[in-house]
C-alpha positions, 0 to 999 in steps of 0.5 A: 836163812842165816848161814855161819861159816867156821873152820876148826882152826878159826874157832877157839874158846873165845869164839862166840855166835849169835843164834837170833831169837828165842824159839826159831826153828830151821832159820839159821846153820852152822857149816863147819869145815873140818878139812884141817882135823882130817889132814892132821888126823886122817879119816873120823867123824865128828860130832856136836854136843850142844848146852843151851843156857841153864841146862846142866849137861849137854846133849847131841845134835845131828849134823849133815855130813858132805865130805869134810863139812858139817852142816848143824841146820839150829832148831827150836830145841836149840834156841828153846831157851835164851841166852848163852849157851856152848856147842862142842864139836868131837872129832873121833878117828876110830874109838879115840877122841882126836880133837875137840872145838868149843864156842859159845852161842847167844840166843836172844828172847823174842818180844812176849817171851820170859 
């Protein structure tokens, strides 16, 4: 399994992952430590919210949640469709939306794929 590791004050919006290829289900994740939110913040939860490429709006992904680090495990759905797409991670203390981090993601085709 591929495993990328980021943190919210690595992130930016020139931030920029490669997923691997088209169709690839449970081959790569994505632990995000949010340590940083929650000291700034105090206690919340957060989110993702995902757009693959072409899509027109984005939907949400589920995460596993181990004390202030988020696990995304990207599935087919995510790498259903190749090139670049965005994932934005919420971060909600209460009903407020306290912070957000947005990247990029690239998902290449595989051989024998449009």
């Amino acid at each position: 399994m591929k495993t990328l590791r980021i943190s919210v004050d690595q992130i930016s919006e020139y931030s920029f992952l490669e997923f691997g290829e088209r169709g690839e289900n449970a081959v790569t994740e994505v632990i995000l430590d949010f340590a940083a939110w929650v000291e700034e913040f105090g206690e919340g939860i957060v989110n993702l919210y995902v757009k693959r490429g072409g899509d027109t709006s984005a939907y949400p992904v589920p995460l596993s949640i181990d004390g202030t680090v988020a696990t995304w495990l990207v599935s087919d759905t995510d790498t259903y469709k190749k090139g670049r797409g965005e994932a934005e991670y919420v971060y909600v203390v209460g009903e407020k939306i306290e912070k957000t981090a947005v990247f990029g993601f690239y998902v290449n085709r595989d051989i024998g794929q449009p």
